[in-house]
TORTI-471046 format. One line per 5 residues: for each residue x, y, z of N, C-alpha, C. Coordinates in steps of 0.1 Angstrom, whole numbers. Atoms other than C-alpha are relative to their C-alpha. Example, Ala and Ser with C-alpha at 12.3 -4.5 7.8 and 13.67 -1.06 7.14 Angstrom:
9/-12/0/123/-45/78/9/12/0 ~ -9/-11/0/137/-11/71/-8/11/8
% end
This chain:
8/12/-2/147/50/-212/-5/-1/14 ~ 3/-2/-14/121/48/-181/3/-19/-2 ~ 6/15/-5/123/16/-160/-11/-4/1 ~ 14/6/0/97/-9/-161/1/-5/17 ~ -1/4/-15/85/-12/-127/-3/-20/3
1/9/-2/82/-44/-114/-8/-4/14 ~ 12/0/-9/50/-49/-92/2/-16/13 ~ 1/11/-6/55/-76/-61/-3/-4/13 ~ 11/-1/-11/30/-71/-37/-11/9/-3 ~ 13/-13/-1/-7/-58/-41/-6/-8/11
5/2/-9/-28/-59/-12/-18/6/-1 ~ 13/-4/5/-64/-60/-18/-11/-3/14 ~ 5/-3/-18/-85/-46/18/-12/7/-4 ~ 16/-9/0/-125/-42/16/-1/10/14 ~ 6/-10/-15/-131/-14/41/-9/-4/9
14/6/-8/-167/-27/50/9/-8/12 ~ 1/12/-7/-154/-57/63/13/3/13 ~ -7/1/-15/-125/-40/89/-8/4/12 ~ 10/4/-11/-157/-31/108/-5/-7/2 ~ 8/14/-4/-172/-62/104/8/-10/3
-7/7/-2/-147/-82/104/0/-14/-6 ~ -2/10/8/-154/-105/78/13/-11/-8 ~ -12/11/-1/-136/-138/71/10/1/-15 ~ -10/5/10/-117/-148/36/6/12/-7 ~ -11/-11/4/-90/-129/21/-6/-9/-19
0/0/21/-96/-126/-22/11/-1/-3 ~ -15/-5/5/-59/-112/-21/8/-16/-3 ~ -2/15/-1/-41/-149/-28/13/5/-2 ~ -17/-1/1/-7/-139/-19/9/-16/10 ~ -5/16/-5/18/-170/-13/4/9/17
-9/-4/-8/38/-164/23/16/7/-6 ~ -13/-9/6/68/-154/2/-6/4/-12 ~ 4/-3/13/61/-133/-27/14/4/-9 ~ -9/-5/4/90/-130/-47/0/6/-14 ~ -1/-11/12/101/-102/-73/-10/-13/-16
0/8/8/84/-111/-106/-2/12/-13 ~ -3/-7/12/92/-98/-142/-14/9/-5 ~ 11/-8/6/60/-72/-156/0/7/-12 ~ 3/-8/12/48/-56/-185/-7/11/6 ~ 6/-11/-4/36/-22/-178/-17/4/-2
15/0/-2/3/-36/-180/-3/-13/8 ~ 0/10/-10/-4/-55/-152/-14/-10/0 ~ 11/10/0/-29/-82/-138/-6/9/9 ~ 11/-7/-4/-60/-67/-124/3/3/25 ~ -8/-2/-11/-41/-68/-86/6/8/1
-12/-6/4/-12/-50/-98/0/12/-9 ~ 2/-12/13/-25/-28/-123/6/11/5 ~ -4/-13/-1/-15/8/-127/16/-4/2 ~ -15/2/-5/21/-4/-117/9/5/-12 ~ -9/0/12/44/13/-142/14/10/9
-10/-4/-5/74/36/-136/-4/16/3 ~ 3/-11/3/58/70/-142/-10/0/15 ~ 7/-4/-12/44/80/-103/-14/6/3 ~ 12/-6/0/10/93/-115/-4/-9/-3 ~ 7/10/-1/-15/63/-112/-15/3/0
14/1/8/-47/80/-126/-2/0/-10 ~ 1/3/11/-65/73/-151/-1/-14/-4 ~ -1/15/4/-61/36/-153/-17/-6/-4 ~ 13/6/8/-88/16/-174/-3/-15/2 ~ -1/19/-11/-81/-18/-150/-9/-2/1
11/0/-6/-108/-34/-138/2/-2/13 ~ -1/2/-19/-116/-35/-101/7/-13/5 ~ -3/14/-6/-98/-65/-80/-12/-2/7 ~ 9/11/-6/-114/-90/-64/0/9/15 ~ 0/-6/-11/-127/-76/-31/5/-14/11
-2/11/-8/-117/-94/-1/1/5/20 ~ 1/-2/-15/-116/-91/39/5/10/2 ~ -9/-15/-3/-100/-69/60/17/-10/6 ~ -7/9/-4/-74/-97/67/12/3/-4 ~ -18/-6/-3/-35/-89/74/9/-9/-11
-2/-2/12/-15/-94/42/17/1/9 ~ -15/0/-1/26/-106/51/9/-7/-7 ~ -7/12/4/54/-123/41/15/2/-1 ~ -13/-1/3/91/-124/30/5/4/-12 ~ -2/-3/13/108/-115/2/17/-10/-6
-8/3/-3/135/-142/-4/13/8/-12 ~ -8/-2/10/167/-129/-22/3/20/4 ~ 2/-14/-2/159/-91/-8/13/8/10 ~ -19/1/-3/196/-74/-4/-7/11/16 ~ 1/-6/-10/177/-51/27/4/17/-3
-7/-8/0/191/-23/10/-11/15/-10 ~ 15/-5/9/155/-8/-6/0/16/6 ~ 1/-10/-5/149/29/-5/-13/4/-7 ~ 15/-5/12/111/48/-11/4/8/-12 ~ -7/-8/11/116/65/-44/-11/4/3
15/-5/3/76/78/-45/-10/-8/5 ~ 12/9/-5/41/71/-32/-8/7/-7 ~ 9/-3/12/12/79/-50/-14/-5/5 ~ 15/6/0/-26/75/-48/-8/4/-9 ~ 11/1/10/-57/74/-74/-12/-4/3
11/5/3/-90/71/-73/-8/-4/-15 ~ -1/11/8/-104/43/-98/-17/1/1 ~ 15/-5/-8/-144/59/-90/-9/-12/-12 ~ 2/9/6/-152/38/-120/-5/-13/-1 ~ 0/14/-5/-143/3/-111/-1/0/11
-1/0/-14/-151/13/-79/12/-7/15 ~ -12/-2/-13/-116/13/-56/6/12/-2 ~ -7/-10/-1/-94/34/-48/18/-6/-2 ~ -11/5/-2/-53/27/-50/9/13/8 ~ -14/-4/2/-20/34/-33/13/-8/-1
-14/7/7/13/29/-44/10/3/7 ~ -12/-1/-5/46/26/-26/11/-5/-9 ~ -12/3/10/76/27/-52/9/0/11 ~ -16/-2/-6/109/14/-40/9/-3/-7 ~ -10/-2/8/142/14/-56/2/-20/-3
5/15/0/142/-24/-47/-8/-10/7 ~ 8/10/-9/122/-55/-28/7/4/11 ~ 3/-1/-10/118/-52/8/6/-13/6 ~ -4/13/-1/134/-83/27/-14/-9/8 ~ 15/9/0/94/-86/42/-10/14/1
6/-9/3/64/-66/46/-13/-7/-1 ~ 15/1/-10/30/-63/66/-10/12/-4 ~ 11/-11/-1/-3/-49/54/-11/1/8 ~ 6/5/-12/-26/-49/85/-13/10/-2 ~ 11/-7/-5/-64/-35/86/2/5/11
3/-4/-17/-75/-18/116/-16/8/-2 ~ 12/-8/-3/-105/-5/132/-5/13/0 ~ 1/-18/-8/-98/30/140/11/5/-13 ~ -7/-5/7/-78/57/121/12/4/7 ~ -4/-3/-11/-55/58/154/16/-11/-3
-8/9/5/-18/48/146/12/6/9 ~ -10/-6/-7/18/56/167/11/-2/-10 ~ -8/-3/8/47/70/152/11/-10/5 ~ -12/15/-3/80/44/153/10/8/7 ~ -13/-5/-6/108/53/178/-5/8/7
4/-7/-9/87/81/193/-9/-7/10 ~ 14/-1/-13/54/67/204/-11/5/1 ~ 9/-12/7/37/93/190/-9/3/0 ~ 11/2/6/2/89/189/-9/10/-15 ~ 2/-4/6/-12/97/157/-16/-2/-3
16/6/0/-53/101/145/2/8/-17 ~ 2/-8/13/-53/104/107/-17/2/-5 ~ 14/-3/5/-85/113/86/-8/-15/-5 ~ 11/13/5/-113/84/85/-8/-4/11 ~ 15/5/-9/-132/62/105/7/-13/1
-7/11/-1/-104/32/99/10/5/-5 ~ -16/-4/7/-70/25/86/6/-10/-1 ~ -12/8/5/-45/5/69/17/2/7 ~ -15/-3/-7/-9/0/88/8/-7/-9 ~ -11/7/9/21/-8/61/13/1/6
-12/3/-7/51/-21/74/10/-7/-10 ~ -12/6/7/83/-27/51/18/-1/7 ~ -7/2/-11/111/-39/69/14/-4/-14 ~ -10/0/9/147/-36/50/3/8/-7 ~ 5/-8/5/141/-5/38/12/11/7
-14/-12/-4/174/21/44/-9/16/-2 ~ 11/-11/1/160/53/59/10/13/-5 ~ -7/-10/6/191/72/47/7/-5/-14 ~ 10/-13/-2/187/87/25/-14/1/-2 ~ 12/0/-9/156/97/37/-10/2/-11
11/-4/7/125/100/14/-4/13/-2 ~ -1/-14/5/122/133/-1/-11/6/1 ~ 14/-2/0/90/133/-11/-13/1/13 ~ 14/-2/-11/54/140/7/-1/-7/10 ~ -1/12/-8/54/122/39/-16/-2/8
13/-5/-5/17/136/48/-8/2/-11 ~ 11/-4/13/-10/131/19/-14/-1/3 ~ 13/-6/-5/-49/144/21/-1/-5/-13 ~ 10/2/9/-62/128/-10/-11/5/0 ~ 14/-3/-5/-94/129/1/-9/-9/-9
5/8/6/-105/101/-21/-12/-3/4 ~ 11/2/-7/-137/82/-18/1/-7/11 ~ -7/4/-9/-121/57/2/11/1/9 ~ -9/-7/-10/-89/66/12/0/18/-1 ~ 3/-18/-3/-89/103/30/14/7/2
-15/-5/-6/-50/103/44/7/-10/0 ~ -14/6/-2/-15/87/42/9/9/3 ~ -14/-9/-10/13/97/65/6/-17/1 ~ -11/11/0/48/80/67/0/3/16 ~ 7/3/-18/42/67/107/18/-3/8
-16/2/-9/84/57/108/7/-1/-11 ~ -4/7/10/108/49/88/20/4/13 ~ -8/-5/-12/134/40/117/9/-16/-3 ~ -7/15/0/161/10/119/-5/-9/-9 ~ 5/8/9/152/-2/87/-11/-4/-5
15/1/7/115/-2/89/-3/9/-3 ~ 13/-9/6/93/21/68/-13/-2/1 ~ 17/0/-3/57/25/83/-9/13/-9 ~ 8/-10/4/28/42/64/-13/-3/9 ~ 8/3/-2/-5/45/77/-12/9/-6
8/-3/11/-34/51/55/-15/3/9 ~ 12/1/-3/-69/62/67/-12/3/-5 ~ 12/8/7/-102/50/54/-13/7/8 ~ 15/-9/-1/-137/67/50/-8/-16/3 ~ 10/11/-3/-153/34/50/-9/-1/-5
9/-7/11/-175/49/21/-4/-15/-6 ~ -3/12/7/-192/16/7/-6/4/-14 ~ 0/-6/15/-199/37/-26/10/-5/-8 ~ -11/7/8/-166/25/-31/8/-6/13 ~ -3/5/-8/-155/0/-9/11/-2/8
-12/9/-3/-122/-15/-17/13/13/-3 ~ -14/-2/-1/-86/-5/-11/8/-5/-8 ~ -13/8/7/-53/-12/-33/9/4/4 ~ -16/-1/1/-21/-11/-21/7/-11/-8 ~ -6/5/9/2/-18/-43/18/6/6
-12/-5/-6/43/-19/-29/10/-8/-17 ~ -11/5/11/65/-20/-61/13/4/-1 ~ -13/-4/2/98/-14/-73/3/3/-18 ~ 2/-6/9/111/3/-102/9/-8/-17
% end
């Protein structure tokens, strides 16, 4: 029997607008988002969210577009003790976005999804500097997140989507897990999905 994932956080980031820097966020997430029960057919936010790590193909419709505006909060109840199980990405050419997915074992105790300008990101604990593939970039920050043991899986992905082009894991150090995602800025297809679930 697979688990049903349980979707509780999507993050919905128009590209256009982290050059422009347009105002209102679509995404309507509270300050605390806490875990909430799912059917393996989600709301048009959340969609694709199931247990099974392959996230194409989905027949969702597009979310609501929205700014390039920073996406945080808390998770109350969250034991800190969360590990990545899988990440994933899809293009959605259709409904015009693109998604990624961060599966974790469980909620995060908070967690920051931040636009940016550039595709220019530093690695956690080193300092690093990193320049992934685009012209912008999304910075995901999960905090509570146990880096042993350590994520197994891909830590460097080349999609090459229409929107997203690259995801690299940027830390995953004293508890935080950093990804950083970089963006074509293609407005053929605009919008971004991250989606951070649990399983």
């Amino acid at each position: 029997m697979q688990p049903t994932a349980t979707p509780w956080i999507a993050a919905t980031l128009l590209a256009a607008a982290l050059a422009t820097g347009c105002g209102a966020p679509a995404a309507t997430l509270p300050a605390t988002a806490p875990p909430v029960a799912a059917a393996t057919t989600a709301t048009a936010a959340t969609a694709g969210a199931t247990a099974a790590p392959d996230v194409q193909g989905s027949a969702t419709p597009a979310p609501p577009p929205c700014s390039g505006t920073p996406v945080e909060g808390t998770v109350p109840g969250a034991s800190g003790l969360a590990r990545v199980v899988d990440v994933a990405s899809a293009s959605h050419e259709d409904a015009g976005y693109d998604r990624f997915v961060i599966r974790l074992s469980a909620a995060p105790t908070s967690y920051r999804v931040i636009p940016q300008g550039t595709p220019d990101f530093f690695e956690d604990a080193s300092g690093r500097p990193v320049t992934l593939e685009g012209v912008a970039g999304v910075r995901i920050s999960l905090q509570g997140v146990a880096g042993t043991p350590a994520y197994a899986g891909p830590t460097d992905l080349h999609p090459r989507l229409v929107q997203l082009r690259e995801a690299r894991q940027t830390g995953s150090f004293e508890g935080v897990v950093s990804w950083g995602l970089g963006l074509a800025g293609n407005a053929a297809s605009p919008t971004l999905v991250v989606d951070i679930v649990t399983r």
